[in-house]
C-alpha positions as CSV (number, residue, x, y, z in Angstrom):
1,X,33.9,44.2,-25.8
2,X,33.0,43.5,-22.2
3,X,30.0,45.2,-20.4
4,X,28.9,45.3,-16.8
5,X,25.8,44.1,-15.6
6,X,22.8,46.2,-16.5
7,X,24.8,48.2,-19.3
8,X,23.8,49.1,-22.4
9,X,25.8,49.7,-26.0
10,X,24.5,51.4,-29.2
11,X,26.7,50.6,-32.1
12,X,25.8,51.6,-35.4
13,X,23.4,51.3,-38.0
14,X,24.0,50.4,-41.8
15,X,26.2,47.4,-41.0
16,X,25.7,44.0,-41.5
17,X,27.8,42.0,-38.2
18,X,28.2,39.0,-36.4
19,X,28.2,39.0,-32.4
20,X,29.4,36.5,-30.2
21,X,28.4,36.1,-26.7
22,X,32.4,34.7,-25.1
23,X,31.2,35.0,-21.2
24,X,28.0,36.0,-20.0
25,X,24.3,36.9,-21.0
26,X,22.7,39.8,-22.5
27,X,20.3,41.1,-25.4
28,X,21.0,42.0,-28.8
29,X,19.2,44.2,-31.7
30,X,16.6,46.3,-31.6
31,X,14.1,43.8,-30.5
32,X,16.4,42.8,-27.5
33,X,17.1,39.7,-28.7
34,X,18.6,37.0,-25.7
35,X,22.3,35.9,-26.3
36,X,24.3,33.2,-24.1
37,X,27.9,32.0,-24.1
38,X,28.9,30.4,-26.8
39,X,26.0,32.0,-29.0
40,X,26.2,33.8,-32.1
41,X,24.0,36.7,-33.2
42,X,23.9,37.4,-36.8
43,X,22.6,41.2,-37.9
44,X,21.8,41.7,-41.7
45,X,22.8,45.4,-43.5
46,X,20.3,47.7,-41.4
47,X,19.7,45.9,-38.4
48,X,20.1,48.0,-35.0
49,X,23.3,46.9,-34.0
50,X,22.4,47.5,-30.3
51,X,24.3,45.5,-27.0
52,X,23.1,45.1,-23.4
53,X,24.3,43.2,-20.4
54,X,21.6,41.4,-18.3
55,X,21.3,43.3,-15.4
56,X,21.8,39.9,-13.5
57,X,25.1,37.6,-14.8
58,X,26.4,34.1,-13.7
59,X,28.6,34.2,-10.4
60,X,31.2,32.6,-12.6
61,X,31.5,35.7,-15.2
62,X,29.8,39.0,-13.8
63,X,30.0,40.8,-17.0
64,X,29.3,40.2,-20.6
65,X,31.9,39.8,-23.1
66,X,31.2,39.8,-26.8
67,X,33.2,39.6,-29.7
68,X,31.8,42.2,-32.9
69,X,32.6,41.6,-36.5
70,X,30.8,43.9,-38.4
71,X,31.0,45.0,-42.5
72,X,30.2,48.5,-43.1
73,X,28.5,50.6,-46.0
74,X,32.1,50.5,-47.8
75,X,32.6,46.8,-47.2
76,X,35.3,46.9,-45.4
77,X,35.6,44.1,-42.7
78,X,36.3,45.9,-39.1
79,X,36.3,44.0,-35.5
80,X,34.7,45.8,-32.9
81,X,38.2,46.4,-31.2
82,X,39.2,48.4,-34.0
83,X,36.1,50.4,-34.6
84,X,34.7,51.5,-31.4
């Protein structure tokens, strides 16, 4: 999932997911939590799964990209490419 500079993403709630930050800097969760490259963000079963690309990136990547794995109410494992 890539997102420009300043944008936000809502994804939703119930799941418990992993996101990693492949280019790029933004905020994750409900509490805005910071994410780099090469970070991962962990989210347990009823966290805000919440995304958002700093509103100011890195001249060498001027958007966020972020890989989702997330596990749903019917544990099921779904990536982010296939779910949203």
């Amino acid at each position: 999932m890539t997102l420009a500079a300043g944008a936000p993403k809502a994804l939703l709630k119930g799941y418990s997911a992993l996101v990693y930050a492949l280019a790029g800097h933004g905020t994750v969760g409900g509490e805005a939590r910071p994410i780099r490259e090469g970070r991962l963000a962990p989210f347990g079963a009823g966290d805000a799964l919440r995304l958002a690309a700093d509103r100011v990136q890195d001249s060498r990547s001027p958007s966020w990209s972020s890989s989702c794995w997330a596990v749903g109410p019917s544990a099921n494992p779904s990536s982010s490419t296939a779910r949203l």
